[in-house]
N, CA, C, O and CB atoms as a CASP TS submission, in Angstrom:
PFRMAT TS
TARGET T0000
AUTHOR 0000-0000-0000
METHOD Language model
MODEL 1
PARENT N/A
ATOM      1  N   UNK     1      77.753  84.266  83.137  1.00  0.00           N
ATOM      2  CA  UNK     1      79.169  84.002  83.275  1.00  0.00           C
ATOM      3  C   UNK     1      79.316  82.570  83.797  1.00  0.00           C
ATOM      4  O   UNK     1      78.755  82.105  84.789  1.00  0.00           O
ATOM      5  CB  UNK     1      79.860  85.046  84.231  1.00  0.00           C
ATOM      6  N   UNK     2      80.028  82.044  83.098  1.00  0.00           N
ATOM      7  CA  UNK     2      80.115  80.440  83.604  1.00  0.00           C
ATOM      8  C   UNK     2      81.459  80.316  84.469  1.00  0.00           C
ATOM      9  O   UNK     2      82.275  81.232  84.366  1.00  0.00           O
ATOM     10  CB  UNK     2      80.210  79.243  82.173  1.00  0.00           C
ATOM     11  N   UNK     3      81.683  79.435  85.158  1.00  0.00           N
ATOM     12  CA  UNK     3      82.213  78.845  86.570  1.00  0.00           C
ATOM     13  C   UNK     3      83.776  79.136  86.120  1.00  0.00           C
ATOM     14  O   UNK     3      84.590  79.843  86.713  1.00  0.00           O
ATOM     15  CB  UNK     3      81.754  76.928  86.990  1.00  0.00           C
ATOM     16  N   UNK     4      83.968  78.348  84.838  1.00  0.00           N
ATOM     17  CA  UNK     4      85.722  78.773  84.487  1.00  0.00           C
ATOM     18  C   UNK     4      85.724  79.998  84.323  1.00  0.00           C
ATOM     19  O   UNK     4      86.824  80.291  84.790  1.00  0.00           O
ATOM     20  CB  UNK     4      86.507  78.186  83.125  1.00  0.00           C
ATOM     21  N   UNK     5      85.106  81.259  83.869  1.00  0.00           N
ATOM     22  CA  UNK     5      85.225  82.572  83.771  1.00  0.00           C
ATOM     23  C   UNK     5      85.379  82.886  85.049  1.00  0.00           C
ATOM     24  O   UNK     5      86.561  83.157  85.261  1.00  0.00           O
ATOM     25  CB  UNK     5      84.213  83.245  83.121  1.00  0.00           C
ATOM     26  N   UNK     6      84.489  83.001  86.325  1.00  0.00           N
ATOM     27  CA  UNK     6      85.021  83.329  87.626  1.00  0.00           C
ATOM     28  C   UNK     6      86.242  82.909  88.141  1.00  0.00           C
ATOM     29  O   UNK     6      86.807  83.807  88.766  1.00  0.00           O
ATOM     30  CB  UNK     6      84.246  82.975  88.451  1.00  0.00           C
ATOM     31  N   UNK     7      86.878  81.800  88.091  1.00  0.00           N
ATOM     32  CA  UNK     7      87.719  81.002  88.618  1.00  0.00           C
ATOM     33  C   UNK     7      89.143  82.115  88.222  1.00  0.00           C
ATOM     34  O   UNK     7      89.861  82.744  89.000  1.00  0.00           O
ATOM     35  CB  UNK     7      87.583  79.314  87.924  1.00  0.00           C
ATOM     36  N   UNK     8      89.184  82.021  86.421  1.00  0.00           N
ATOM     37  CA  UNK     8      89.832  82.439  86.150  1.00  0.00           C
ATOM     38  C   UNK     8      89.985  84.314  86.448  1.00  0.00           C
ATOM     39  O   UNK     8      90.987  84.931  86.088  1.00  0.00           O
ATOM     40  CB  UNK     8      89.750  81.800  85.164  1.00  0.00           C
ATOM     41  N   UNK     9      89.199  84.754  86.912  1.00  0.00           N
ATOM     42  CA  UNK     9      89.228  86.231  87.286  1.00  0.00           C
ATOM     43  C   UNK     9      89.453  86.400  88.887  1.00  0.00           C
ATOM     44  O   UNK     9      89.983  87.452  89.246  1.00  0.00           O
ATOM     45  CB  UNK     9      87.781  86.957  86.823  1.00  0.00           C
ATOM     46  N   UNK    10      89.143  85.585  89.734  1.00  0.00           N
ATOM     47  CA  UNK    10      89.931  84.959  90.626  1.00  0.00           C
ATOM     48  C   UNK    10      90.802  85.238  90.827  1.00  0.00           C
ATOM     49  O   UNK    10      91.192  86.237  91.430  1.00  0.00           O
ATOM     50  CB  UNK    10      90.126  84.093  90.579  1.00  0.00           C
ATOM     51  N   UNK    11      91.670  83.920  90.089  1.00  0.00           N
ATOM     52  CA  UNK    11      93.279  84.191  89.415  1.00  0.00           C
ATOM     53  C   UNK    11      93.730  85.908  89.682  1.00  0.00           C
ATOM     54  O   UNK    11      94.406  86.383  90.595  1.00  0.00           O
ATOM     55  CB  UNK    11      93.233  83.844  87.350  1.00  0.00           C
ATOM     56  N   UNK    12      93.239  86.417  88.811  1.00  0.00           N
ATOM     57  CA  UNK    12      93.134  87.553  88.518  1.00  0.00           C
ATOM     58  C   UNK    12      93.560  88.729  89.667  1.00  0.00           C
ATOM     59  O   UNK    12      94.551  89.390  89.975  1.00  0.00           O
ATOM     60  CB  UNK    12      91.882  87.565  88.084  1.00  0.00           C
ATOM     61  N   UNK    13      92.440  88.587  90.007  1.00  0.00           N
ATOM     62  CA  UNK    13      92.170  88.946  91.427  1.00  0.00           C
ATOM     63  C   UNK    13      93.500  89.023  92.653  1.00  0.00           C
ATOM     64  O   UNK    13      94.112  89.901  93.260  1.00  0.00           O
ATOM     65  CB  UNK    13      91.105  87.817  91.862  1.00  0.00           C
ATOM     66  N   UNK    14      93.488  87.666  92.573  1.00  0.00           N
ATOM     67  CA  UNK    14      94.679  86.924  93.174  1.00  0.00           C
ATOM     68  C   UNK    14      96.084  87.703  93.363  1.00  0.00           C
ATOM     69  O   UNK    14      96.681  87.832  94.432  1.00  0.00           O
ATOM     70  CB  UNK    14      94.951  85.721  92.264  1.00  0.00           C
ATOM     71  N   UNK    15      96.370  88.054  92.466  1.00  0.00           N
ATOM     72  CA  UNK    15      97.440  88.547  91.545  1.00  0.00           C
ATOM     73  C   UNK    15      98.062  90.024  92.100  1.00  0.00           C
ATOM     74  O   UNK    15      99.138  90.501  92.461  1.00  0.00           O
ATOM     75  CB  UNK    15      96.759  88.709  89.981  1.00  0.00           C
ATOM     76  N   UNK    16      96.936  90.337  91.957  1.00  0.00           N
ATOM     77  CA  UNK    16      96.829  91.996  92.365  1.00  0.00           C
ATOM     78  C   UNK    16      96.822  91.985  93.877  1.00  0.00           C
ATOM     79  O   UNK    16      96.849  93.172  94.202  1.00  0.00           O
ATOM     80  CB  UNK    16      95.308  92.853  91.771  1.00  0.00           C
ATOM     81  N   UNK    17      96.806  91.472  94.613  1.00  0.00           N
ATOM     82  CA  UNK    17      97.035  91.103  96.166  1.00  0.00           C
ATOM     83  C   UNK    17      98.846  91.615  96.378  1.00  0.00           C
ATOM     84  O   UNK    17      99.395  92.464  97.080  1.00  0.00           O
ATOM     85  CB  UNK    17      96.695  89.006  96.474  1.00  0.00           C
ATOM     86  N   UNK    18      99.340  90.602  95.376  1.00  0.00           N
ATOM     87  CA  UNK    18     101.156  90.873  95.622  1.00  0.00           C
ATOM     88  C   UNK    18     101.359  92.312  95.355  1.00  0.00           C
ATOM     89  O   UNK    18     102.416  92.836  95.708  1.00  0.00           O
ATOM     90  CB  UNK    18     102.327  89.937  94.414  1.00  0.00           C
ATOM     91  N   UNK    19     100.232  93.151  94.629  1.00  0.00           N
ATOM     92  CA  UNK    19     100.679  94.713  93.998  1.00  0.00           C
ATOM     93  C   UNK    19     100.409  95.268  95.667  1.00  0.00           C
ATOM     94  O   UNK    19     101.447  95.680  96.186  1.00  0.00           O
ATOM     95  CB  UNK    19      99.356  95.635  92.346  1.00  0.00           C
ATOM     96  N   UNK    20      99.537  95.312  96.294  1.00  0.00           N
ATOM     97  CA  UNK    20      98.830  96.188  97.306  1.00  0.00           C
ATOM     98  C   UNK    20      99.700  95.581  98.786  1.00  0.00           C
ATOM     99  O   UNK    20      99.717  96.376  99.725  1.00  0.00           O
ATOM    100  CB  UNK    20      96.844  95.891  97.275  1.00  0.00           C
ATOM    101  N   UNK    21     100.394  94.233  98.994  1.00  0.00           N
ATOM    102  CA  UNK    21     101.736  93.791  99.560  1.00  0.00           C
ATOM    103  C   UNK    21     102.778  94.612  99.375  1.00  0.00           C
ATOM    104  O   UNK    21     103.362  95.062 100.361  1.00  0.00           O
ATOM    105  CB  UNK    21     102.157  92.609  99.071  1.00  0.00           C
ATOM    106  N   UNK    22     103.163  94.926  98.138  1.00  0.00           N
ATOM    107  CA  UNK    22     104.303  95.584  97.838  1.00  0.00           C
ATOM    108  C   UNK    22     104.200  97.321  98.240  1.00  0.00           C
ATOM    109  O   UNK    22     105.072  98.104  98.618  1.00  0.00           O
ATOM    110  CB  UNK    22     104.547  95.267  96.257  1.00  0.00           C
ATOM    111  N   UNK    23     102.683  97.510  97.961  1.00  0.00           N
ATOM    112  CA  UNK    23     102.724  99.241  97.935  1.00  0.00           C
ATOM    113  C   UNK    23     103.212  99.244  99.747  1.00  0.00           C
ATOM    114  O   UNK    23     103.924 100.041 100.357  1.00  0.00           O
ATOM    115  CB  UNK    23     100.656 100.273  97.432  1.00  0.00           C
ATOM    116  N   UNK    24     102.623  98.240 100.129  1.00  0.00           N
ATOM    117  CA  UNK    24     102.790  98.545 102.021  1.00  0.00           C
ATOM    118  C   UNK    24     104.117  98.845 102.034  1.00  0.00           C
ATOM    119  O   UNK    24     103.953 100.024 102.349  1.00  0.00           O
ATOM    120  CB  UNK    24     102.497  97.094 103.295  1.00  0.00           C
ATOM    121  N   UNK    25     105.560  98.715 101.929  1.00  0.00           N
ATOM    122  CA  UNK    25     106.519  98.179 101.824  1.00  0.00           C
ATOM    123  C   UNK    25     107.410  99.926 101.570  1.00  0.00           C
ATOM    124  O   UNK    25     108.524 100.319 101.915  1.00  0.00           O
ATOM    125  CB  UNK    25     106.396  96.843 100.648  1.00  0.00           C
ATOM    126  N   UNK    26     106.204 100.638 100.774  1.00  0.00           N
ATOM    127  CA  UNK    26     106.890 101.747  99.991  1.00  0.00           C
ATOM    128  C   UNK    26     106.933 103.217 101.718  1.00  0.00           C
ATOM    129  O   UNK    26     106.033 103.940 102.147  1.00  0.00           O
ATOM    130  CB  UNK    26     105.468 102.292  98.053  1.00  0.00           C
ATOM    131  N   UNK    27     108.035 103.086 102.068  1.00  0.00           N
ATOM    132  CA  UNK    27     107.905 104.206 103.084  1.00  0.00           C
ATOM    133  C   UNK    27     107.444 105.797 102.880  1.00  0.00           C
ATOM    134  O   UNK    27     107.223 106.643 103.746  1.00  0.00           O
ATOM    135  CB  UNK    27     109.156 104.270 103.592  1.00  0.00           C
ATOM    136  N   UNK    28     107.372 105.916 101.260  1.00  0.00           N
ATOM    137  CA  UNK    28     106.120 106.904 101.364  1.00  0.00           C
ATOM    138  C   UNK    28     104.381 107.149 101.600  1.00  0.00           C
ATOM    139  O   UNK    28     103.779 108.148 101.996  1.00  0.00           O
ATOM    140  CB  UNK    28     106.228 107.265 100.474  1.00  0.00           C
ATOM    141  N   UNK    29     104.042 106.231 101.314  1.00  0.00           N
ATOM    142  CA  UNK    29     102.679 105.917 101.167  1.00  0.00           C
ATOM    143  C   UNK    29     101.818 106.677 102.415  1.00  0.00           C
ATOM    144  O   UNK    29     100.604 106.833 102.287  1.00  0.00           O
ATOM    145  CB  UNK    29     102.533 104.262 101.168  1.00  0.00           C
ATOM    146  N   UNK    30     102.347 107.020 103.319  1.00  0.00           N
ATOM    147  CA  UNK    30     101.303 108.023 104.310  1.00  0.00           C
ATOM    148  C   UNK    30     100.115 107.311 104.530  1.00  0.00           C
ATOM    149  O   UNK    30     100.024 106.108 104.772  1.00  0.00           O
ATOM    150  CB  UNK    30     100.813 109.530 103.627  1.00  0.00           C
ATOM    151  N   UNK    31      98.671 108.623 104.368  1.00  0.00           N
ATOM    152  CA  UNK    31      97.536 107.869 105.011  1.00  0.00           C
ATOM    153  C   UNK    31      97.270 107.178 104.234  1.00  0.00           C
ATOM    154  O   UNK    31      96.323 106.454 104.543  1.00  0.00           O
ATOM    155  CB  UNK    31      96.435 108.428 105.456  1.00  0.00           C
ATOM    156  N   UNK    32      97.921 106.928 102.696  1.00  0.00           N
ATOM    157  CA  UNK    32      96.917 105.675 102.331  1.00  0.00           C
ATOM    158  C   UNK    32      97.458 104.020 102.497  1.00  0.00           C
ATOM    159  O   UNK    32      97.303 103.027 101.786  1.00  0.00           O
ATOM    160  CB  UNK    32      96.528 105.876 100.671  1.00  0.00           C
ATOM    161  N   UNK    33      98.046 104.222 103.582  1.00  0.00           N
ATOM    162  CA  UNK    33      98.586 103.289 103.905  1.00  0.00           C
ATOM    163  C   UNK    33      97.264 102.148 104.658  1.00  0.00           C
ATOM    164  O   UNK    33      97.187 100.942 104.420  1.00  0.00           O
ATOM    165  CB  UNK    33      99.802 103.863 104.760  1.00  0.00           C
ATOM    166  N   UNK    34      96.355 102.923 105.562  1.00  0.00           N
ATOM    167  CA  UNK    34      95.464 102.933 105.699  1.00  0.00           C
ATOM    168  C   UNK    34      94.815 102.186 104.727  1.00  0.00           C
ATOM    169  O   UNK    34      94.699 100.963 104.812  1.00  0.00           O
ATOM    170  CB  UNK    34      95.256 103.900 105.910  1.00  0.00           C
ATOM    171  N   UNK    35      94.266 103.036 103.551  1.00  0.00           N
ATOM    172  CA  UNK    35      93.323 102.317 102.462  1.00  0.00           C
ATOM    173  C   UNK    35      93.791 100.962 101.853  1.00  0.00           C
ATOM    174  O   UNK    35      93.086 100.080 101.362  1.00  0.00           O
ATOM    175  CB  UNK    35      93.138 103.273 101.231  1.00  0.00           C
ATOM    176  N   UNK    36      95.442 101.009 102.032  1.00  0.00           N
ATOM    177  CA  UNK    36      95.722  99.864 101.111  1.00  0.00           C
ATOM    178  C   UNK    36      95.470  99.040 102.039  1.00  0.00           C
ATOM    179  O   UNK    36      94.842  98.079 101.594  1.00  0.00           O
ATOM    180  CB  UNK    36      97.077  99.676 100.390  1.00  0.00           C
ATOM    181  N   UNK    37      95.764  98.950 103.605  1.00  0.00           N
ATOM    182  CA  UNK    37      95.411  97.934 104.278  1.00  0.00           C
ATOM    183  C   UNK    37      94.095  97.214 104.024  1.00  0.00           C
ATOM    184  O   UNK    37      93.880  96.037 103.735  1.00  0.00           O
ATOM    185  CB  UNK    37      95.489  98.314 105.428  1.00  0.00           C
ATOM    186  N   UNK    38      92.878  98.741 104.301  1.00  0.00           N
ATOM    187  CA  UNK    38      92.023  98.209 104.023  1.00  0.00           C
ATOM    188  C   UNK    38      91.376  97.286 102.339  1.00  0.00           C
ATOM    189  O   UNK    38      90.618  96.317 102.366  1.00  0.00           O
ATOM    190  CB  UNK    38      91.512  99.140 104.517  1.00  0.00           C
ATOM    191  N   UNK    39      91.715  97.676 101.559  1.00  0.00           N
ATOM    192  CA  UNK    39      91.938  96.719  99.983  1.00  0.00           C
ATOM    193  C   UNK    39      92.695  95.470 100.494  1.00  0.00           C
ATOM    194  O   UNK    39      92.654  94.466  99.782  1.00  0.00           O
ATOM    195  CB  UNK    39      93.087  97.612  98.551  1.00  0.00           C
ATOM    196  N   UNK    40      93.204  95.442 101.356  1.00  0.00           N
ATOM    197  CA  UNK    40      94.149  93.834 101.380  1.00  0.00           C
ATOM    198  C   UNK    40      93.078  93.027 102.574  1.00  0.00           C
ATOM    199  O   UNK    40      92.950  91.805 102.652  1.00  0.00           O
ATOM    200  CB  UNK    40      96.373  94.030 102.196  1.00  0.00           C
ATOM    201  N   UNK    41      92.468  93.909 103.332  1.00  0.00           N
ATOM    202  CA  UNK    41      91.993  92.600 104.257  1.00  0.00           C
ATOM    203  C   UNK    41      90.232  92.430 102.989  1.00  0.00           C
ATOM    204  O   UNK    41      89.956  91.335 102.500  1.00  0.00           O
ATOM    205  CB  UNK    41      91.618  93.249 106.766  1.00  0.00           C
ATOM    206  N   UNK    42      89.594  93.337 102.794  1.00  0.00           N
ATOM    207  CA  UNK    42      88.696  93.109 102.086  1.00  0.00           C
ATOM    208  C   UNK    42      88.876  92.298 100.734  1.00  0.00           C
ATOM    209  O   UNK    42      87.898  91.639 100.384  1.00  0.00           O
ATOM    210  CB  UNK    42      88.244  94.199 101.968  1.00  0.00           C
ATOM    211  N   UNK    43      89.916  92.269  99.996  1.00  0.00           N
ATOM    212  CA  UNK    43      90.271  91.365  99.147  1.00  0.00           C
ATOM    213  C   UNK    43      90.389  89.732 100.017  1.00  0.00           C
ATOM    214  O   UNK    43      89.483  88.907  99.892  1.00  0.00           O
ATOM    215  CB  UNK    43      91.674  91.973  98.471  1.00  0.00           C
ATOM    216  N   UNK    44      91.207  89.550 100.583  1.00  0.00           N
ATOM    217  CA  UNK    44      91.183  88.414 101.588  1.00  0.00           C
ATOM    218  C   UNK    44      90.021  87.537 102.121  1.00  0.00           C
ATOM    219  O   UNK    44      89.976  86.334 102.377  1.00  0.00           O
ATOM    220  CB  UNK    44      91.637  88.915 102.627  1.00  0.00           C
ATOM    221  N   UNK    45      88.904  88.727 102.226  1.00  0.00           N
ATOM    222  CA  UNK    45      87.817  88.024 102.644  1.00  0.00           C
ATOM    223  C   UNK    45      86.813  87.761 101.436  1.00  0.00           C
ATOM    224  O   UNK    45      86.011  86.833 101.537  1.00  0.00           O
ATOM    225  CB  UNK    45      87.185  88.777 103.778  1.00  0.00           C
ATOM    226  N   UNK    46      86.844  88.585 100.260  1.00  0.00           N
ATOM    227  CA  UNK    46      86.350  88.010  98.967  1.00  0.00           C
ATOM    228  C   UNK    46      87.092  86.950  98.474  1.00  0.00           C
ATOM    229  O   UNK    46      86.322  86.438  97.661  1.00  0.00           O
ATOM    230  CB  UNK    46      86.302  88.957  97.945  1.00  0.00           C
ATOM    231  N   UNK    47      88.429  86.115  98.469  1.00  0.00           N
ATOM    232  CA  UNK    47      89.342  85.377  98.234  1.00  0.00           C
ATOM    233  C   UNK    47      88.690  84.399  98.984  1.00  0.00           C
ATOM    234  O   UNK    47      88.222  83.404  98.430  1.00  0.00           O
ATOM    235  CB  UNK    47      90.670  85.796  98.495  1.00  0.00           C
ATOM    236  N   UNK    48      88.586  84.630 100.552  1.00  0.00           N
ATOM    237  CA  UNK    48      88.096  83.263 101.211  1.00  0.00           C
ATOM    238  C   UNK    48      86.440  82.893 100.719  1.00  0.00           C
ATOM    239  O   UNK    48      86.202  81.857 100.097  1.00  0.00           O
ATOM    240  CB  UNK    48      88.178  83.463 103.065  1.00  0.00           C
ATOM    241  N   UNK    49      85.361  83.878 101.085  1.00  0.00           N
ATOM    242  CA  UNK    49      84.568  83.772 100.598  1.00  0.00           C
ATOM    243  C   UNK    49      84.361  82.733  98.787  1.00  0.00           C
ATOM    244  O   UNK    49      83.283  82.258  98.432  1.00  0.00           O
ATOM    245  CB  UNK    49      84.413  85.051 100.833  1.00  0.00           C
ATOM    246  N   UNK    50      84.796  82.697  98.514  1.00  0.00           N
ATOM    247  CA  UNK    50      85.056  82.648  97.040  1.00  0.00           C
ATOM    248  C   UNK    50      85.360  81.006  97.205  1.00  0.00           C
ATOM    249  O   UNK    50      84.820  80.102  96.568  1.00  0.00           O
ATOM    250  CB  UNK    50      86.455  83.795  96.353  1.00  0.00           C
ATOM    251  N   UNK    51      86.216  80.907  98.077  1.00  0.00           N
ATOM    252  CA  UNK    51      86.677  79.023  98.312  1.00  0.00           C
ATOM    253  C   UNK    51      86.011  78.256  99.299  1.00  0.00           C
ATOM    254  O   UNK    51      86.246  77.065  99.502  1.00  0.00           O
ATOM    255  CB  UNK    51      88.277  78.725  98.849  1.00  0.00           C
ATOM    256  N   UNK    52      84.873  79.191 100.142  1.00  0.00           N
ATOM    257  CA  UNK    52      84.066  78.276 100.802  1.00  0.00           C
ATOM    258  C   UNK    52      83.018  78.330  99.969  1.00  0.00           C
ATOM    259  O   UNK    52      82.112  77.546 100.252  1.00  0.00           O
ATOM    260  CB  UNK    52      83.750  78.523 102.211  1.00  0.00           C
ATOM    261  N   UNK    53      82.870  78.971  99.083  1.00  0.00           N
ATOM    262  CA  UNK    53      81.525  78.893  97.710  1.00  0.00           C
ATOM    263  C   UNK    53      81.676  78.002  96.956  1.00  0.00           C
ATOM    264  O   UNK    53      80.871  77.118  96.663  1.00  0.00           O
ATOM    265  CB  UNK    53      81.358  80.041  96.634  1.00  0.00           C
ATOM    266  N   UNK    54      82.817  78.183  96.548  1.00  0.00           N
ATOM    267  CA  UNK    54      83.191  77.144  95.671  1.00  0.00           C
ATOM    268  C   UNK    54      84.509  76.683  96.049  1.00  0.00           C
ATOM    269  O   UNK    54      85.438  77.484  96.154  1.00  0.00           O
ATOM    270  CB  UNK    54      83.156  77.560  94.272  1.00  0.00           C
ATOM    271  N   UNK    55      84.660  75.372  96.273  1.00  0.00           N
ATOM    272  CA  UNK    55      85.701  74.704  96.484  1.00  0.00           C
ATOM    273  C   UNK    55      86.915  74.447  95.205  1.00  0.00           C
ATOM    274  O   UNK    55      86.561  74.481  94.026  1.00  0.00           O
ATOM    275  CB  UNK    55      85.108  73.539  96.979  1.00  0.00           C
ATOM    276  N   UNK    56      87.871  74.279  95.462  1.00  0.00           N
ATOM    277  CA  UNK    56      88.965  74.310  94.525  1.00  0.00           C
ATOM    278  C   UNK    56      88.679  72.939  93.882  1.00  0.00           C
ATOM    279  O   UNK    56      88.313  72.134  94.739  1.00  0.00           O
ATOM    280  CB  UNK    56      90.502  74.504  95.209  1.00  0.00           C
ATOM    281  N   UNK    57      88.718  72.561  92.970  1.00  0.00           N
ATOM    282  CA  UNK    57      88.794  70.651  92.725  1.00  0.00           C
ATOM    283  C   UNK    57      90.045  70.368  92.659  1.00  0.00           C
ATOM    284  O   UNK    57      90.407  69.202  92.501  1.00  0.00           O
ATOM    285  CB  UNK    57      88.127  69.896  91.241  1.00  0.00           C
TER
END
């Protein structure tokens, strides 16, 4: 997989952050309110990870 393929799945990646923001938001969500937290800080740290690996140009 070459460097623009990651970047661009990234992106990707990225994206789906605003979906798991929004589910928080939904006053049904119960215990998986929980899980989504946890998907948002573990995404966050693959996101950072990802820009101290590779820097943005």
């Amino acid at each position: 997989m070459d460097l623009q393929t990651i970047k661009e799945r990234i992106v990707v990646v990225q994206s789906k952050r605003e979906y798991l923001l929004s589910l928080l938001e939904q006053p049904n969500l119960g215990t998986l309110r929980v899980d989504v937290n946890q998907a948002l800080e573990e995404l966050d740290e693959l996101i950072d990870e990802f820009r101290r690996t590779i820097p943005v140009e």
